[in-house]
N, C-alpha and C positions, 0 to 999 in steps of 0.2 A: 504494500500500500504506500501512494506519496503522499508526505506529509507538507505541509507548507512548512519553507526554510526558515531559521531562526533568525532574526535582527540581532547582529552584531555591531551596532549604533552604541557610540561611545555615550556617556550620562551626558545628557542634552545641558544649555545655560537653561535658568526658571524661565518662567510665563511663556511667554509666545514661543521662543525657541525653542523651549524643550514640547509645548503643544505639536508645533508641527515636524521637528524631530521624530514622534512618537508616527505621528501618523506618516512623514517620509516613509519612514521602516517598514510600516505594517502594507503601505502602498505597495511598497518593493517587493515583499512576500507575494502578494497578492500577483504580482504578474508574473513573479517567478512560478510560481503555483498555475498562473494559468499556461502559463507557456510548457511546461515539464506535464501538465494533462494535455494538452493540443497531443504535444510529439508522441505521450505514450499510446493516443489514440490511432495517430497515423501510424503507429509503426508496430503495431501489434500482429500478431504472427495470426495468418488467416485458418492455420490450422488447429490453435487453440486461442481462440479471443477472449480478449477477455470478462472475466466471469462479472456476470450482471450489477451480483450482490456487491462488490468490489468497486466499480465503476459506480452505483449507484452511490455509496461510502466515500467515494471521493468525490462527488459532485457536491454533494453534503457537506463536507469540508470545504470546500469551492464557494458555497455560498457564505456559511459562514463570518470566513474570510472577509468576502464581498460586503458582509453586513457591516462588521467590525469598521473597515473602511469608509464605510457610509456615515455611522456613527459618530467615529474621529472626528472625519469635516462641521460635523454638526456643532457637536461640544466644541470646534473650534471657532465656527461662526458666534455661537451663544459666547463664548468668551470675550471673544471681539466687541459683541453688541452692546454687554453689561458690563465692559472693563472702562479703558484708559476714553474711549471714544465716547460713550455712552457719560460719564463723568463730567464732560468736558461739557455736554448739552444740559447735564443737571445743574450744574456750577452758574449755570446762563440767568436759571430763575431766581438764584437765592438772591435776595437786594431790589427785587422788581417789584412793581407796584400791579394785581393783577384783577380785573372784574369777574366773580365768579357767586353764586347765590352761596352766601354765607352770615354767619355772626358779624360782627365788625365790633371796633374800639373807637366808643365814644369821648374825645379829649380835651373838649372846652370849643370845638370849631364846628359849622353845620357837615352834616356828611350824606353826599349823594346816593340816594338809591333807584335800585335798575328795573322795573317790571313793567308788566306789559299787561294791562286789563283783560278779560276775556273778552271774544266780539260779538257774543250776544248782549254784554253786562250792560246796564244803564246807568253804572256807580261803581264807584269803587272805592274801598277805604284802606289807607297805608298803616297796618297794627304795629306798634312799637311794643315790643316787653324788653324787659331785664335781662341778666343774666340766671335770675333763676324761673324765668318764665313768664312772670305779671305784668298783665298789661298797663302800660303808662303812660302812653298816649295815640292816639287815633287821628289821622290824616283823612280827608275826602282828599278824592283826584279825579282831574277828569277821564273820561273813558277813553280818549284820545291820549293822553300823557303817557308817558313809556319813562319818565325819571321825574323822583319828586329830590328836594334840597330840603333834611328836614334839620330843625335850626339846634335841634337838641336840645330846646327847652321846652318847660312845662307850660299851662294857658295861664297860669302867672308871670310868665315869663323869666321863671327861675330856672336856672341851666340845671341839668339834670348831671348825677357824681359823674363823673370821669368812670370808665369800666367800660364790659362787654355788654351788646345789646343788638338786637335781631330785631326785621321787620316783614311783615307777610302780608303780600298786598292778597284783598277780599274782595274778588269779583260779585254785583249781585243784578237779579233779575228783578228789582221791585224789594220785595222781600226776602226771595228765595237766593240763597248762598247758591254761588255755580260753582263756583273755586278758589283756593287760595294757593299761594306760590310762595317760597322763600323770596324777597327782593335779592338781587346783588349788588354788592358793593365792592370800592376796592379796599384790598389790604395786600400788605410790605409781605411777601415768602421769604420764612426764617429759615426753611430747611425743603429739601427735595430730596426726594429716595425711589427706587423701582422698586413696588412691591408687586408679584401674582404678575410683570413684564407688564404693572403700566407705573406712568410717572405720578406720584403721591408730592402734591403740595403742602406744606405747614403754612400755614399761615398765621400772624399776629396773634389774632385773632386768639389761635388758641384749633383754630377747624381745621381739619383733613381733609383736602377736595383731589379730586384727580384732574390732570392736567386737560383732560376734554372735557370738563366743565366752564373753561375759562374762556368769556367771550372776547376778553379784552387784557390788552399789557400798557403800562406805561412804566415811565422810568423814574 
């Protein structure tokens, strides 16, 4: 039976070179292996050929091989994508200013927010709460508006503490709620990470969004 030939590949340098190192070798097997089946096919004796179960056993190892190879390239593209290149685009978001439906940090200044009425509504009203949920104040908008400037103060006109705070615009038919939406807002990305191969924002804020939520970047 042939076996495929052993890589005699000296210990590769780390990361990338020893990656493809690993896979040169297993490449070279691989065609040495197939080249030493070709010629043992051509050149087998027509009056004892060879035995099925044999030939069957080595194709088997033949794929194998083949798979292995498949493989390598893989793990070495994944590496590629999540390494030194892939860092280099995550680095890009941390410091930026991005629009995405989230919390936001209220800091003594009015803060814009992003939503879009529903287009059956005849009203719509912008909810303000807290960071622990309570509502504080309530915005009308019109049903045309897609951003309100809310000033962060109460209808005393006392500015509300400095902290975290959310708002969900409430589409309505009359009386009937059709829908509500987190507004977005912007906030500063503290951190960027691939989790599950997508890009995970941190924001200020304190929220986790993923990078295809973001309709907007500024600097």
């Amino acid at each position: 039976m042939i076996s495929p030939t052993q890589s005699n590949t000296a210990t590769p340098a780390p990361n990338q070179s020893s990656n493809a190192a690993k896979t040169t070798g297993l490449a070279s097997d691989f065609e040495t292996f197939l080249k030493m089946l070709t010629v043992q096919a051509r050149n087998q004796d027509p009056l004892k050929p060879l035995d099925a179960s044999e030939y069957a056993s080595q194709l088997a190892q033949f794929s194998m091989v083949e798979q292995q190879v498949q493989t390598n390239d893989l793990l070495s593209t994944l590496g590629q994508d999540l390494g030194g290149g892939n860092l280099d685009k995550l680095g890009k978001w941390v410091g930026m200013d991005v629009r995405a439906p989230s919390a936001f940090k209220l800091a003594g200044a009015p803060v814009t927010l992003f939503a879009k009425p529903d287009a059956a509504a005849d009203k719509a009203v912008m909810v303000i709460r807290d960071r622990e949920g309570a509502i504080i104040d309530r915005v009308s908008m019109s049903k045309t508006d897609q951003k309100l400037v809310w000033s962060g103060k109460g209808s005393d006109g006392q500015p509300f503490p400095a902290g975290t705070y959310s708002a969900t615009l409430e589409s309505f038919d009359g009386d009937k709620l059709l829908s509500q939406q987190l507004a977005a807002t912007y906030n500063n990305v503290v951190e960027a990470q691939i989790v599950d191969n997508k890009v995970m924002l941190t924001l200020e804020s304190g929220q986790v969004v993923g990078a295809t939520a973001v309709t907007g970047v500024r600097a």
